[in-house]
C-alpha positions in Angstrom: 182.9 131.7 100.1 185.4 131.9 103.1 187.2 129.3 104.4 185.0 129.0 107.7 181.6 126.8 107.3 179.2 126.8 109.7 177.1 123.6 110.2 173.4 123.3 111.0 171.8 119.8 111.7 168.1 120.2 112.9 168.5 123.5 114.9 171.5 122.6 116.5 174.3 124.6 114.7 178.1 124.2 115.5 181.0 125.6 115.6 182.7 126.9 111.9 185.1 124.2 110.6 187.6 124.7 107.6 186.0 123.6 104.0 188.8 119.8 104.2 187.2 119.2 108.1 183.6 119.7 106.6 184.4 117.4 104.0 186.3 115.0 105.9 182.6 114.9 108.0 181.2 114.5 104.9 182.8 111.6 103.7 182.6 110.2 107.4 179.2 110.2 106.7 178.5 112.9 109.5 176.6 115.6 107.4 173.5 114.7 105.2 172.2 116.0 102.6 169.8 118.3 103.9 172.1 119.8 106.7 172.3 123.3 106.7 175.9 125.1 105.3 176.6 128.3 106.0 179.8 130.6 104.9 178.8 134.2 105.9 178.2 133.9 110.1 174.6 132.5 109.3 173.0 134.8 107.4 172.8 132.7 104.2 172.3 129.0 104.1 172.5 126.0 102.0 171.5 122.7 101.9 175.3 120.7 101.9 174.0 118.2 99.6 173.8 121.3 96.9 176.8 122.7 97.9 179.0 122.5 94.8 182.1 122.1 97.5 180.6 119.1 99.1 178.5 117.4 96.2 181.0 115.1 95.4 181.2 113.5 98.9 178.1 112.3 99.3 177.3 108.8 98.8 174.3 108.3 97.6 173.3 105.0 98.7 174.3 105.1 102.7 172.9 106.2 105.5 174.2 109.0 107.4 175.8 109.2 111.2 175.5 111.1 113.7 178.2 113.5 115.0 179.0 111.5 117.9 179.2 108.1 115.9 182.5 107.2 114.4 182.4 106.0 111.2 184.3 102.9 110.0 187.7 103.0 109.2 188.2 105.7 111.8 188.7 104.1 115.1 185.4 103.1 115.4 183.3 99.5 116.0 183.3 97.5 112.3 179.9 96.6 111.5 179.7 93.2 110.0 177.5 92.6 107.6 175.6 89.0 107.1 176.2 87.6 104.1 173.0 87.3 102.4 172.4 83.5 101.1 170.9 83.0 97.7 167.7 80.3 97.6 166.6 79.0 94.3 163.2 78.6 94.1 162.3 75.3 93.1 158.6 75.4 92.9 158.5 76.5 88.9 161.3 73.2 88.0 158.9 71.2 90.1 155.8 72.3 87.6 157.6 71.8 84.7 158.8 68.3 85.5 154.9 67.4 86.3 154.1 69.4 83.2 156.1 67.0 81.2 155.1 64.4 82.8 151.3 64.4 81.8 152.1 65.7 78.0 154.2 61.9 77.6 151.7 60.4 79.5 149.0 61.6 77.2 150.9 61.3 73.8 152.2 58.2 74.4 150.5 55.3 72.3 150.6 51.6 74.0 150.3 49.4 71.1 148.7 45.7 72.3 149.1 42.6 69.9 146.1 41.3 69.5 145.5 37.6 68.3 143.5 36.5 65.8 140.4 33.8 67.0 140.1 30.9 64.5 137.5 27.9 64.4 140.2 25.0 62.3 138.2 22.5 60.2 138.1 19.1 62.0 139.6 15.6 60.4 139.3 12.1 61.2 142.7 11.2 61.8 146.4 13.5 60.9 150.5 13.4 61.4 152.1 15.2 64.2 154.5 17.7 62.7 157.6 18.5 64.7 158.5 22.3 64.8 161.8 22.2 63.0 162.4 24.4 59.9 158.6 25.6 60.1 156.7 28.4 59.6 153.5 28.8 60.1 150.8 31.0 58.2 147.2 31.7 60.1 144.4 33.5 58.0 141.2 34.1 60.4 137.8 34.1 58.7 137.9 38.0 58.3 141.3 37.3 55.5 143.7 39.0 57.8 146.7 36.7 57.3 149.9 36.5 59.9 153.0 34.5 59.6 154.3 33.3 63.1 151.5 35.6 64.7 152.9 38.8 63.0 150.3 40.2 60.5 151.2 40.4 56.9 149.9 42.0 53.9 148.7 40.1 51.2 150.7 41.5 48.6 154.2 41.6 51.3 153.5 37.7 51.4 155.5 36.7 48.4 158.9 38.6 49.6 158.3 37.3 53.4 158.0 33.6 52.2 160.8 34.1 49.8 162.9 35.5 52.5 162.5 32.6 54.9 163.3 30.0 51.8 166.7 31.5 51.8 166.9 31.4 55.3 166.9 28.3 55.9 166.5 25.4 52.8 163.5 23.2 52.8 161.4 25.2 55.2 157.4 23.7 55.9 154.3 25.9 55.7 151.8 25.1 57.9 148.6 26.9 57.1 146.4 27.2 59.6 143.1 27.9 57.7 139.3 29.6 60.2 136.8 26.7 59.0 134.8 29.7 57.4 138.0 30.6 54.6 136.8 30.1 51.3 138.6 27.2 49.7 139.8 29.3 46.8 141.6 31.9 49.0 143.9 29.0 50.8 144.6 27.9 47.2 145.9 31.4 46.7 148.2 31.0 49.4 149.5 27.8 48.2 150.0 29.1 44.6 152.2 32.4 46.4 154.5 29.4 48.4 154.8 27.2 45.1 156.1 30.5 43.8 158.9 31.2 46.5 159.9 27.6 46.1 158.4 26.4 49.4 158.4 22.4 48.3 156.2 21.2 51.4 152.9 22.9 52.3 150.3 21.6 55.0 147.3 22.3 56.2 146.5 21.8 59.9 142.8 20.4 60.6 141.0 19.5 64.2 140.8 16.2 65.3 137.3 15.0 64.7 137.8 13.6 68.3 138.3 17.2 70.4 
């Protein structure tokens, strides 16, 4: 090819220009792609952007100009571009935290103390008993057995009673007996205390008067 190009944008052809102006105009961003380039007086044309001269000056990602725009860096206005501010969508942390939310609220487990009703046998007359190095035993009519209202297993009795004897010496057992407890299972308790070393043992009653 000479050193003369001729330039055709949409009909419109120019003047020939040396191959460094055509791609100075090229890199100005003032020749597309699919602009005509011809190097023989116009009888043979080529699209610039396959021009083997030129390929290398066209960047691929901007738009191109017009002749009579300047470019920038060339005189020209500066365009300013906004910076583009970056919003983090909140909806799907939102949704999670609900999410977890109802799974606790559905695995949790709310555990309610529940107290055991007794009927006490009645007697004519008793003692006050001060609360002072007590501890008291409850065991409902159903057997279930507690030890200052926390329910213990018959067989874990022995060690609990035997614990509180070391805790402090010459601890009292009140035993607080439903009216419908067979007499031998109280005796059974009694036995487990004499065990342990519990040297006082009584048995709360209702006053025949309430």
């Amino acid at each position: 090819m000479n050193d003369a190009y001729i330039l055709r944008k949409k009909d419109k052809v120019y003047k020939p220009v040396p191959l460094k102006v055509l791609r100075t105009l090229v890199y100005q961003r003032q020749v597309d792609p699919d602009d005509m380039i011809s190097s023989d007086d116009g009888n043979t044309w080529t699209l610039a952007g396959k021009l083997p001269e030129l390929i290398q000056f066209f960047p691929s990602h901007t738009p191109s100009l017009s002749l009579g725009e300047v470019p920038r860096g060339y005189g020209g206005k500066i365009e300013r571009r906004r910076k583009s501010i970056e919003v983090i969508d909140m909806i799907p942390m939102i949704d999670m935290v609900f999410l977890l939310l109802i799974f606790f609220a559905l695995t949790s487990t709310f555990e309610i103390q529940r107290v055991m009703e007794m009927n006490l046998p009645k007697a004519a007359s008793g003692d006050q008993l001060q609360k002072k190095q007590t501890l008291t035993l409850t065991i409902n009519s159903n057997g279930h057995i507690t030890i200052e209202k926390k329910p213990v297993e018959l067989q874990d009795l022995e060690s609990m009673l035997n614990q509180s004897v070391l805790d402090s010496a010459g601890v009292t057992l009140i035993i607080k007996g439903d009216a419908q407890v067979p007499h031998g299972k109280v005796v059974q308790l009694m036995d487990i205390a004499n065990t342990v070393g519990v040297k006082k043992i009584l048995i709360t009653v209702k006053s025949s008067g309430n």
